[in-house]
C-alpha positions in Angstrom: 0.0 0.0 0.0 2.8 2.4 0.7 4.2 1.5 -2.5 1.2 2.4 -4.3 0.9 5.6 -2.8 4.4 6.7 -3.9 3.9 5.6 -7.7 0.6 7.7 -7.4 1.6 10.2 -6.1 4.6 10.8 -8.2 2.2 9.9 -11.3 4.3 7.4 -12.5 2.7 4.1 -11.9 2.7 3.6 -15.5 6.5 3.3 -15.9 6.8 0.3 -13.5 6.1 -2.9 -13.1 5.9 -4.0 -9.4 5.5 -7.4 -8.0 4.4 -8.1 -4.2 3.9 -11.3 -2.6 3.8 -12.4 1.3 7.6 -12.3 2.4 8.9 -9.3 -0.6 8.3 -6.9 -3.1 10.1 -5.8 -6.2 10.1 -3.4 -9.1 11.7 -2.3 -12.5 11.5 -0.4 -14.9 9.1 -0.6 -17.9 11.4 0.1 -20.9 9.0 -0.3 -23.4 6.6 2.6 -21.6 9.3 4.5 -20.9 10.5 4.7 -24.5 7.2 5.8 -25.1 6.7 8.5 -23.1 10.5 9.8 -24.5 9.2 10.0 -27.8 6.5 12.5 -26.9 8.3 14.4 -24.0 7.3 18.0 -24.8 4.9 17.1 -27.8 1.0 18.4 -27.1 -1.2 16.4 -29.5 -4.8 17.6 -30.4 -6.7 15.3 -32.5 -10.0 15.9 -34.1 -12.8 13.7 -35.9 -13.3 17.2 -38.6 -11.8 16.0 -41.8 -8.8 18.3 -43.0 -10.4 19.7 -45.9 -12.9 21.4 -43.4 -11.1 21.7 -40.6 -7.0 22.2 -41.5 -4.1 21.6 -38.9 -3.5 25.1 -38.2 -7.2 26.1 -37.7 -7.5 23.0 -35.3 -4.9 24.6 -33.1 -6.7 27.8 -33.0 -9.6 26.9 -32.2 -8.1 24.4 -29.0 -6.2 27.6 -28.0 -9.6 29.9 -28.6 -10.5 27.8 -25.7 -8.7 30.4 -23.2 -11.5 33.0 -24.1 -14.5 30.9 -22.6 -12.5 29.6 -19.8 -11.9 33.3 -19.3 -15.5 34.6 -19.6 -17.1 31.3 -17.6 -14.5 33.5 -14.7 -15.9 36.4 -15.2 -19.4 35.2 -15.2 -19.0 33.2 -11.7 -16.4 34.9 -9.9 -14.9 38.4 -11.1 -17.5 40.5 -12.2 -21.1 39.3 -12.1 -20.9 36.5 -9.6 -23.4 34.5 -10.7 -23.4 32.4 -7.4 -24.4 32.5 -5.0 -28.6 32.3 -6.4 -30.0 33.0 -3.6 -33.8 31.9 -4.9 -36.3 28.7 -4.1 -38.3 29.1 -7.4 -37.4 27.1 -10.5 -38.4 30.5 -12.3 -36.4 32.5 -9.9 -33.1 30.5 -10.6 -33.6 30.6 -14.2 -34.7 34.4 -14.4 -31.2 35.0 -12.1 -29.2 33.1 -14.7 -30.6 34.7 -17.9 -30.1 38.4 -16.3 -26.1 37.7 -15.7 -25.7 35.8 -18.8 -27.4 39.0 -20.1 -25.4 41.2 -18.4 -22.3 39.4 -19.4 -23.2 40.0 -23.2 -23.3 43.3 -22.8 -20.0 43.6 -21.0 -18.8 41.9 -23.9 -20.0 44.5 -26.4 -18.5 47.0 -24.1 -15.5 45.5 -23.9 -14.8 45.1 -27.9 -16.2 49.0 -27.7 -13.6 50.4 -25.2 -10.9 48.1 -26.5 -8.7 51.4 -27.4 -8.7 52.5 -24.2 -8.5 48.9 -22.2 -5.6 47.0 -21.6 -7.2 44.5 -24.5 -5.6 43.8 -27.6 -8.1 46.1 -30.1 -6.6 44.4 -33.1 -6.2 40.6 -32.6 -5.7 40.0 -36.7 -2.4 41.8 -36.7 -1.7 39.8 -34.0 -2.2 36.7 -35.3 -0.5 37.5 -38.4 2.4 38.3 -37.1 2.7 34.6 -35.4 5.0 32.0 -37.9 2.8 29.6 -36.8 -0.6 29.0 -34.8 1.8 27.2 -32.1 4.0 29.8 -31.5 3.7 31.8 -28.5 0.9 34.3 -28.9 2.6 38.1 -29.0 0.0 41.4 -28.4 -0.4 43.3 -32.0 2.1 46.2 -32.6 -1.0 48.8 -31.5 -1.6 46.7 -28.1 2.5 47.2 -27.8 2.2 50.7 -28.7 -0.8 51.6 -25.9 1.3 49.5 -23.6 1.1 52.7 -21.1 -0.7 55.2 -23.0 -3.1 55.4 -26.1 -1.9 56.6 -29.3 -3.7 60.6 -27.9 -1.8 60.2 -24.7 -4.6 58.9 -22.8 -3.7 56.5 -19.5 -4.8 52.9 -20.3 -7.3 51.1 -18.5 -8.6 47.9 -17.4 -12.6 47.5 -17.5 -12.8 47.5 -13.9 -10.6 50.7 -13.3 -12.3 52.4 -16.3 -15.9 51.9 -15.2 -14.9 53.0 -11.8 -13.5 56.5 -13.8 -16.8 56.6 -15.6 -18.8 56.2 -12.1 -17.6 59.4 -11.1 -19.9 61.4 -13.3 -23.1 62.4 -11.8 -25.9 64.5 -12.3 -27.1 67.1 -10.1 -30.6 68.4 -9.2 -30.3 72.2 -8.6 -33.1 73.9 -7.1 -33.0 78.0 -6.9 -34.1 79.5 -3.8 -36.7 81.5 -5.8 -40.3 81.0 -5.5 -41.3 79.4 -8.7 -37.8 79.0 -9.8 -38.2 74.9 -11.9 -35.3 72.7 -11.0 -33.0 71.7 -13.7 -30.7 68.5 -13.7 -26.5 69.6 -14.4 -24.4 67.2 -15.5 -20.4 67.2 -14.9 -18.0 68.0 -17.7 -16.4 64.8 -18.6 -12.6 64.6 -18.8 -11.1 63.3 -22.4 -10.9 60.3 -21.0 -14.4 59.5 -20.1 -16.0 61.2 -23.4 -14.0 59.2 -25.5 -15.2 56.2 -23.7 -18.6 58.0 -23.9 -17.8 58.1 -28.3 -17.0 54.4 -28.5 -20.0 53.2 -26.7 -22.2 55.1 -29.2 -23.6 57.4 -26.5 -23.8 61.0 -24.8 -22.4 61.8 -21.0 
């Protein structure tokens, strides 16, 4: 039992044969796995049932490594920004109504976030990227814009990440002044944005 503990825990159980029996125990090496195991040593292999014509070698790499992206928002969704759980709710209709509202929610963070790319940490131009890779299993490198913005956009502006930007844009209010003046109608003032936020303001499509 102690034995079997170490090969497990190790994960190398497969590379020895072991023999036990009431007064000793013995092991060696299995050549023939370990040869095996050699041979592929630093070698990831992704197979697929899409026949090449469809589906070609390269593409099948990019798509395993496009992966990353819904591991990343399936993050974001439970833990990081919309933290789906806990639900707190009984109702079947409850639970389901919960779920739809953050997976909506989430779809519109992602519009946002291809929106607000220039001023986000994010990589706003992923083709150059990917071009500029001499193969799909190459190391992935950020495009020459995403190096350029590294610290500052191309007009100077700080970069962000979504949380730190929406936080910026969070400062913005509006104000209900109401004149000491009998009769005097309220009116609603907004603050002037800074550059940064109206340009977030432009690439959303909207008005501060």
């Amino acid at each position: 039992m102690r034995a079997d503990q170490a090969l497990h825990r190790y994960k190398v159980a497969k590379h020895f044969e072991t023999t036990i029996t009431d007064d000793g125990f013995s092991y060696a090496r299995d050549g023939s796995r370990v040869a095996e195991e050699i041979a592929l040593d630093g070698i990831y292999v992704i197979r697929t049932n899409v026949p090449a014509d469809k589906l070609p070698a390269a593409d099948a790499v990019r798509s395993y490594k496009s992966l990353s992206r819904f591991e990343r928002a399936f993050r974001s969704y439970k833990t990081v920004d919309l933290k789906v759980r806990p639900v707190h709710h009984r109702l079947e209709g409850g639970v389901g109504a919960h779920v739809f509202l953050c997976m909506l929610a989430y779809y519109v963070e992602w519009h946002m976030r291809r929106a607000l790319a220039p001023l986000l940490f994010d990589d706003d131009d992923p083709a150059a990227a990917e071009a500029d890779r001499a193969s799909p299993v190459a190391p992935a490198r950020p495009s020459p814009s995403a190096r350029a913005k590294a610290a500052r956009t191309p007009d100077g502006l700080p970069v962000h990440s979504f949380q730190t930007l929406l936080a910026d844009l969070a400062t913005l209010t509006r104000n209900r002044v109401q004149p000491a003046v009998d009769g005097a109608v309220a009116a609603d003032v907004l603050t002037s944005p800074t550059p940064r936020q109206a340009k977030a303001f432009r690439l959303l499509g909207v008005c501060p």
